[in-house]
N, C-alpha and C positions, 0 to 999 in steps of 0.2 A: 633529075632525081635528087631527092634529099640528103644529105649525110647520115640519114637514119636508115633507112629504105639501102644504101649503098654498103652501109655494115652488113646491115642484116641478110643482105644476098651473098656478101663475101663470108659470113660465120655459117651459115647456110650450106654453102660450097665445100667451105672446111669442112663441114660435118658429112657429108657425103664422101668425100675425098678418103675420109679418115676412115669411113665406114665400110667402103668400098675394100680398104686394104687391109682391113681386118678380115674381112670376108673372104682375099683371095690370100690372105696368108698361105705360104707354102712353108714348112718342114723338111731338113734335109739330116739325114743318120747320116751322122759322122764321127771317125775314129782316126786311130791318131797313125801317121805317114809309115811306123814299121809292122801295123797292123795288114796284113794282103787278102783282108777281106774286100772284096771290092763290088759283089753283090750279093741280096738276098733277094729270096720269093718272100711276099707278104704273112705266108705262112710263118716259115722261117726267121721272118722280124717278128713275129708273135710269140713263139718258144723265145726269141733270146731274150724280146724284153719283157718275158712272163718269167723269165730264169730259168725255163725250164730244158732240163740238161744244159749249164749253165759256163756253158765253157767253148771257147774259140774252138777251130779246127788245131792252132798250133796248142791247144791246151790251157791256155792263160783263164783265169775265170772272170767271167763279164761283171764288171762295175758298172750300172746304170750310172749318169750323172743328169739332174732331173732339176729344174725348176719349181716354184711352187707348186706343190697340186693343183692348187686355184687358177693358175697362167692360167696365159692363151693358147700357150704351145703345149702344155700339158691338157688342156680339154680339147683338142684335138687329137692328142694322145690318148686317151683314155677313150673316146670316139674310134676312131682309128684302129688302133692296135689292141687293147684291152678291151674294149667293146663291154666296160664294167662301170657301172656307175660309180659318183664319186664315193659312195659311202663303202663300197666292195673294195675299191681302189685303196683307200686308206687302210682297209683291214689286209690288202693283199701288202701292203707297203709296209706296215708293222711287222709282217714275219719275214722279211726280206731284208729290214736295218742293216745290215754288213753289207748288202752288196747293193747300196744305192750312197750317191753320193749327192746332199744338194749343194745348189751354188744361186748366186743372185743376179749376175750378170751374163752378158753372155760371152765378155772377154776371160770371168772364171770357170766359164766352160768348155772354151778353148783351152786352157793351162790345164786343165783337169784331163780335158781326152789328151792330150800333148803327154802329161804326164804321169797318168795312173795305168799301169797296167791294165790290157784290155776292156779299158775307158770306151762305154759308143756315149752318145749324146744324141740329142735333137736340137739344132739352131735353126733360125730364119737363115732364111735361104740367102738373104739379102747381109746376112754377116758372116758368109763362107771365106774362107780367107786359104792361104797357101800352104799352112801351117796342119792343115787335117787333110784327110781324105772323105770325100764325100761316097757312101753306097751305094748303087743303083738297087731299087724293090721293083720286083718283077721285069727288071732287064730295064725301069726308066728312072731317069733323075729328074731334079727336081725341076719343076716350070717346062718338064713333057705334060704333053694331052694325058690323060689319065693315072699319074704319079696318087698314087697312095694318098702321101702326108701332105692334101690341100685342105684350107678352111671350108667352112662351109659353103 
């Protein structure tokens, strides 16, 4: 084989590889370690991150903390839980401003659920770390046979 032919099978591969893992992207609801929620029903992740009745069982009131609308992890969000397109989403997001927080990365989303009261979040699953508590929806976490917050 050529050196041409030899790229173009390994950029080929990349692109699959990369595609694949976008596809199986997983989502994990997480809050911060003195938070003792430790699950929800999928319904129940709908009311909190719809706001609606917008307060923990200990009282605290829920702060979304949210990435781009635009993410990946927000359009499975919005898929998923809000089951609203993005144009509803932005108009639900405007009357909501006090209780959403964004951030850019997802090590400021960890500092955020760590330190805003009744902070939940959505991170990859693959940057869970020891510092949060991760939820179970509908009794499973993340990367169970039929968890919720999976890509497409």
């Amino acid at each position: 084989m050529n050196g041409w032919v030899k790229n173009s099978c390994l950029v080929l591969v990349c692109l699959f590889l990369w595609q694949a893992r976008v596809e199986a992207k997983q989502l994990a609801v997480v809050v911060a370690k003195t938070n003792a929620t430790s699950a929800l029903t999928a319904a129940d992740l709908a009311k909190l991150f719809k706001l609606d009745g917008a307060k923990w069982p200990d009282g605290k009131n829920v702060t979304l903390v949210f990435f781009d609308p635009s993410s990946a992890d927000m359009q499975i969000a919005l898929q998923k839980i809000y089951k609203m397109q993005p144009d509803e989403f932005k108009t639900w997001m405007a009357s909501h401003r006090a209780s959403i927080l964004f951030v850019h990365s997802e090590e400021e989303l960890l500092k955020a659920v760590e330190s805003v009261p009744g902070a939940v979040g959505l991170i990859d699953v693959y940057s869970i770390t020891n510092r949060i508590n991760v939820v179970k929806v509908d009794g499973k976490l993340p990367l169970e046979q039929g968890y919720l917050l999976r890509g497409n």
